[in-house]
C-alpha positions as CSV (number, residue, x, y, z in Angstrom):
1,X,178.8,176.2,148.4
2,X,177.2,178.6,146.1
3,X,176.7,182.3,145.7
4,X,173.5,181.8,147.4
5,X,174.3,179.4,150.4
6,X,173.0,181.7,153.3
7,X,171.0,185.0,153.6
8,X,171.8,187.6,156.4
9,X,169.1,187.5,158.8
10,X,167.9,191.1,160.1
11,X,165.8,191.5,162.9
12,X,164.9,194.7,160.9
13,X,163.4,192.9,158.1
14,X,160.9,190.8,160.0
15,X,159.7,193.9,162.0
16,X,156.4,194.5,159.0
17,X,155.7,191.0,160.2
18,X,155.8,191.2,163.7
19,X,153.5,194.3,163.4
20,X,150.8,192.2,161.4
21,X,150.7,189.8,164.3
22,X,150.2,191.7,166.4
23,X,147.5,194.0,165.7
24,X,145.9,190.5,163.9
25,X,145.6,189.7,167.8
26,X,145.2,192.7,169.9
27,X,143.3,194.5,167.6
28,X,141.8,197.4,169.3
29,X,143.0,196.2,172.9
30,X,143.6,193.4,175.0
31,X,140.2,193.3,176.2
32,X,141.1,190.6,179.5
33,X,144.0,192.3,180.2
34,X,142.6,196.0,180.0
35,X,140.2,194.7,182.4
36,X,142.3,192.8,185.1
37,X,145.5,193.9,185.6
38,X,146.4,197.2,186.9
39,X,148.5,199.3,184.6
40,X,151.6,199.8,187.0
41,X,151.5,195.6,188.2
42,X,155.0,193.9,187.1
43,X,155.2,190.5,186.4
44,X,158.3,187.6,185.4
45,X,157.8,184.6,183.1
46,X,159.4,182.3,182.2
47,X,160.0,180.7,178.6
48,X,160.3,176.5,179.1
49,X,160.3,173.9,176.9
50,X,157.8,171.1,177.1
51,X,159.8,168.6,174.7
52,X,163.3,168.2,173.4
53,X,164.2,170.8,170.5
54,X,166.3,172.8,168.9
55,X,165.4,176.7,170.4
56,X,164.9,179.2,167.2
57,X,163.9,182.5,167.7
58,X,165.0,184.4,170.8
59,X,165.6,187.4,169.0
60,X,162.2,187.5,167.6
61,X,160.6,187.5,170.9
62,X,162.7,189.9,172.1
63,X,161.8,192.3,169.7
64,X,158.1,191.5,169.7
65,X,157.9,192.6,173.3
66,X,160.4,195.7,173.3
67,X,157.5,196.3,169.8
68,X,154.5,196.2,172.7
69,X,156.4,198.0,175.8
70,X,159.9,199.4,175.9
71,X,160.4,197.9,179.7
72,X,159.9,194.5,178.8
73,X,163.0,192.6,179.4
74,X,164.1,189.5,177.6
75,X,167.2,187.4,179.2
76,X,167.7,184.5,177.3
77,X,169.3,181.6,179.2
78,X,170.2,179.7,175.9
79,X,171.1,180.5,172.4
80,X,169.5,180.1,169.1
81,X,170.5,176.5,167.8
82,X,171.1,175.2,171.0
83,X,169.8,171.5,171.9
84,X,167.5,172.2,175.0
85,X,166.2,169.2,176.6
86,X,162.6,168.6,178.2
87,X,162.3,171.2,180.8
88,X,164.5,174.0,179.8
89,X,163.9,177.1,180.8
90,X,164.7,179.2,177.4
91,X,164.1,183.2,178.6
92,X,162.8,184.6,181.2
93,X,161.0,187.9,180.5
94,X,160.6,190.6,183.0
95,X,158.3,193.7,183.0
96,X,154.8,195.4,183.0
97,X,152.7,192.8,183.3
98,X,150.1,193.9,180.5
99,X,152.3,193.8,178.2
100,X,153.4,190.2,178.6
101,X,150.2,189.1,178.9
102,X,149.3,190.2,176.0
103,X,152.3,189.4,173.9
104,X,152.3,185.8,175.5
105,X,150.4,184.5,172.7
106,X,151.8,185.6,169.4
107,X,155.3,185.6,170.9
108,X,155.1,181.7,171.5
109,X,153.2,181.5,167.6
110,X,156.6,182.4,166.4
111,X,158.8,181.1,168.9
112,X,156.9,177.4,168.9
113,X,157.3,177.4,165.3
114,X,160.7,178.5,164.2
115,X,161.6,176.1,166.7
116,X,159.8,173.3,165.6
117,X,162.1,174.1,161.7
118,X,165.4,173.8,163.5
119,X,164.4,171.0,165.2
120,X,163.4,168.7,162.7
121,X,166.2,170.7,160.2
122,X,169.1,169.1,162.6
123,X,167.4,165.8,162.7
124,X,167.8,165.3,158.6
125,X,171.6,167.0,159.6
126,X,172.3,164.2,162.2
127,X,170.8,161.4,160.0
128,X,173.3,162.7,156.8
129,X,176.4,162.2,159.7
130,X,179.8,162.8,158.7
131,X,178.8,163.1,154.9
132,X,180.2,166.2,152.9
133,X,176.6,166.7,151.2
134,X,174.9,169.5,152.8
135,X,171.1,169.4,153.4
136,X,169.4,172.6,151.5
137,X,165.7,173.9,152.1
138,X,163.6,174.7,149.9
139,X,161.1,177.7,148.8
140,X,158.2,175.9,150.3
141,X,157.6,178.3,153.2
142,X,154.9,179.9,155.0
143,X,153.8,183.3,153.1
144,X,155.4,185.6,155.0
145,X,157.8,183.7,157.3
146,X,160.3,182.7,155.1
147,X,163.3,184.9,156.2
148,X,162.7,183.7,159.2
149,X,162.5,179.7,158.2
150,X,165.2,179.7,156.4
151,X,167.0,181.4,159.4
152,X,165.3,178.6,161.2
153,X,167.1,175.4,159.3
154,X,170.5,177.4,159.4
155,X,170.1,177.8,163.2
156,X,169.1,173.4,163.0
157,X,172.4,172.9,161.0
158,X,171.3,172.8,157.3
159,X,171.8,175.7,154.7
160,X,169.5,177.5,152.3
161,X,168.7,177.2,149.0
162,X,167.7,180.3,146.8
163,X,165.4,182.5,148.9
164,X,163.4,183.7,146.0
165,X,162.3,184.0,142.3
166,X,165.4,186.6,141.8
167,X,168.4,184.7,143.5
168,X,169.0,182.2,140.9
169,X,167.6,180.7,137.9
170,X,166.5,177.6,138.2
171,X,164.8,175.7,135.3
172,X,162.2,173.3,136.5
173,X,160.0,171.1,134.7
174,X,157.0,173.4,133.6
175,X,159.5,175.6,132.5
176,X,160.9,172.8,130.6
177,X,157.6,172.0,129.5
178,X,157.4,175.5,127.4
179,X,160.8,175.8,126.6
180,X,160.4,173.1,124.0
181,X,159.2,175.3,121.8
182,X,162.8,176.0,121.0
183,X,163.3,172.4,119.9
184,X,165.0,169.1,120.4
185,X,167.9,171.3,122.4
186,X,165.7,173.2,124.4
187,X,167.2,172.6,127.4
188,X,170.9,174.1,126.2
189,X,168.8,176.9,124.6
190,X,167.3,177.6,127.9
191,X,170.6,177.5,130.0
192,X,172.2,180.1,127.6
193,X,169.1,182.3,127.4
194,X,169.3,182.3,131.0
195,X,172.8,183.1,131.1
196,X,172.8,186.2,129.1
197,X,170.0,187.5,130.5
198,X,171.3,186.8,134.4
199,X,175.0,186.4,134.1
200,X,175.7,187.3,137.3
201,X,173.3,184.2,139.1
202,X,173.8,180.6,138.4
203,X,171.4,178.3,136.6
204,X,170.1,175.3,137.9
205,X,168.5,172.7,135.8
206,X,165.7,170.1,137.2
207,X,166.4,166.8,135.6
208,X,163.6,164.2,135.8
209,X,165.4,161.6,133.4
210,X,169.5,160.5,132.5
211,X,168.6,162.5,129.2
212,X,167.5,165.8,131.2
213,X,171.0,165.3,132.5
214,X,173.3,164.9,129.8
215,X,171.5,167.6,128.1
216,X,171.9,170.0,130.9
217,X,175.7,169.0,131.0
218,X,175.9,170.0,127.6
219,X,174.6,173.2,128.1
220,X,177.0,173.9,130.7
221,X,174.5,174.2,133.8
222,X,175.9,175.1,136.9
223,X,173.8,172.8,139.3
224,X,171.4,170.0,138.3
225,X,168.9,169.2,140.3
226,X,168.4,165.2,140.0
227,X,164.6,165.1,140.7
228,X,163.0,161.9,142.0
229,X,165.4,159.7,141.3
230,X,166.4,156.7,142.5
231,X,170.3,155.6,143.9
232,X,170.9,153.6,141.0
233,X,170.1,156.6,138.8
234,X,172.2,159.3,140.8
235,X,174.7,157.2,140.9
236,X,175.2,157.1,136.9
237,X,174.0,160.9,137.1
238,X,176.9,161.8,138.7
239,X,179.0,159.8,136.6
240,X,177.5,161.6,133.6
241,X,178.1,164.7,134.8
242,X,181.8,163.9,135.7
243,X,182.5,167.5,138.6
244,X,181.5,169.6,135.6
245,X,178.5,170.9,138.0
246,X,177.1,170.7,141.5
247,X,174.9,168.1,142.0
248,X,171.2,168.6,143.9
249,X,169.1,165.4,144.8
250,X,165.5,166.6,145.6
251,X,161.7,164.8,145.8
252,X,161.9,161.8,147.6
253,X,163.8,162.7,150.5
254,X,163.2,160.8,153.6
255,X,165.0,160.4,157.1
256,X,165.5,156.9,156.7
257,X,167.1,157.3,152.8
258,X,169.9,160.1,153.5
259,X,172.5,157.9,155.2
260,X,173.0,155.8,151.8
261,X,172.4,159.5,149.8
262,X,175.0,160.7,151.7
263,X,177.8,157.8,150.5
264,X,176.5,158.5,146.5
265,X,178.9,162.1,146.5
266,X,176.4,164.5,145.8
267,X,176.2,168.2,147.0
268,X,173.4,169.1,148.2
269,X,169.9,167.5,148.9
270,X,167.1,169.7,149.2
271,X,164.0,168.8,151.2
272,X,160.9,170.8,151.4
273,X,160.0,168.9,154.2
274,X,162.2,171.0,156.6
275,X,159.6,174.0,156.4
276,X,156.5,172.5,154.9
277,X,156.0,170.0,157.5
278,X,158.1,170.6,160.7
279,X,155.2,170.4,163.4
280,X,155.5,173.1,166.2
281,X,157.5,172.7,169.7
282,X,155.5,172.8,172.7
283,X,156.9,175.7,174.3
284,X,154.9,177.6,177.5
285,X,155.7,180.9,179.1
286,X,154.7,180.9,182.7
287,X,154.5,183.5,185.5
């Protein structure tokens, strides 16, 4: 793919976010807890799915309770990017009992949700079948979460995309929109602008129109993004730009549509709704 097709995923770099959550709900002390259960009580749970899913984020939990009490145990019975049917049992979690307790709730915020990414992420996989165009996210993220969303749709079988502003230049449509002032080639201006001042990162051009792409071929993009267009007009897009760059379909993208994007020959497709709409698993954790 491109320079840019995955990110490493440390549990180290989501530790700042896993700290917020936590004192966002324990605060000065788990005020129910504190009150009920004796300090030296142990207690197993048990981490099951309530509806089929793709299970995303193991890791996280684990670390989230060995953050609240070094004798929690975490033994996951599946793996990240597994398909877990109705019923599962995903971990079981073993250890003081105030500490579970307390960690039961933000643990299944993340767990719930990560989830619910590589779940819908493989169903936009499975509806692309045996097509060699690979399904990209995009930067439409929760503040905050996005290493670990983007971990999320590689774990549901898609890639990633850029993961920020620094990764890649990408010339959109507002940025189009100023450019102009450079004139009728603004677009070829903007490519080799962006190229000498990032020559190490690739530049990707949004085309709205069969003239945003024929412009961008002649300034020698690297990817063009082909931005809510229709099959007819990706179809002769592609033709246009004849191998001499990636192609990217993006705005648009729906479950039913990617079967017949698939057979067109393009690259990628990117769909925002992987993070930006992905509804939550129902997951409990029960003693």
């Amino acid at each position: 793919m491109t320079k840019n097709e995955t990110a490493d995923f440390s549990i180290d770099d989501i530790v700042p976010l896993l700290q917020m959550a936590i004192e966002e709900d324990v605060g000065t002390g788990d005020a129910t807890t504190l009150s009920l259960i004796p300090e030296d009580t142990l207690a197993t749970a048990y981490f099951t799915t309530r509806q089929d899913c793709v299970c995303c984020g193991l890791p996280v939990v684990t670390k989230l309770f060995s953050m609240l009490d070094s004798y929690v145990e975490v033994i996951p019975q599946v793996h990240d990017g597994d398909l877990c049917l109705k019923g599962a049992r995903l971990a079981t979690v073993k250890g003081p009992a105030r500490a579970i307790l307390t960690g039961e709730r933000t643990a299944l915020n993340f767990l719930q949700r990560i989830s619910g990414v590589a779940t819908i992420t493989r169903r936009y996989v499975d509806a692309l079948g045996k097509s060699e165009t690979k399904l990209l996210d995009t930067r439409k993220t929760t503040p905050g979460y996005r290493t670990l969303e983007k971990y999320a749709v590689r774990m549901g079988g898609g890639c990633n995309h850029r993961m920020g502003l620094y990764d890649r230049v990408m010339i959109k449509d507002n940025h189009r929109e100023l450019a102009k002032i450079y004139g009728d080639d603004s677009i070829e201006v903007s490519i080799r602008l962006a190229k000498e001042a990032y020559p190490d990162l690739l530049v990707e051009v949004e085309a709205d129109s069969l003239e945003d792409v024929r412009h961008a071929v002649v300034g020698k993009a690297d990817i063009i993004l082909l931005d809510n267009m229709t099959n007819k007009e990706m179809t002769e897009a592609i033709r246009l730009i004849g191998g001499t760059a990636k192609t990217e379909a993006s705005g648009g993208i729906t479950l039913e549509r990617l079967p017949s994007l698939g057979r067109l020959g393009l690259d990628f497709i990117s769909v925002g709704a992987l993070t930006h709409s992905a509804p939550s698993i129902d997951i409990a954790l029960d003693m």
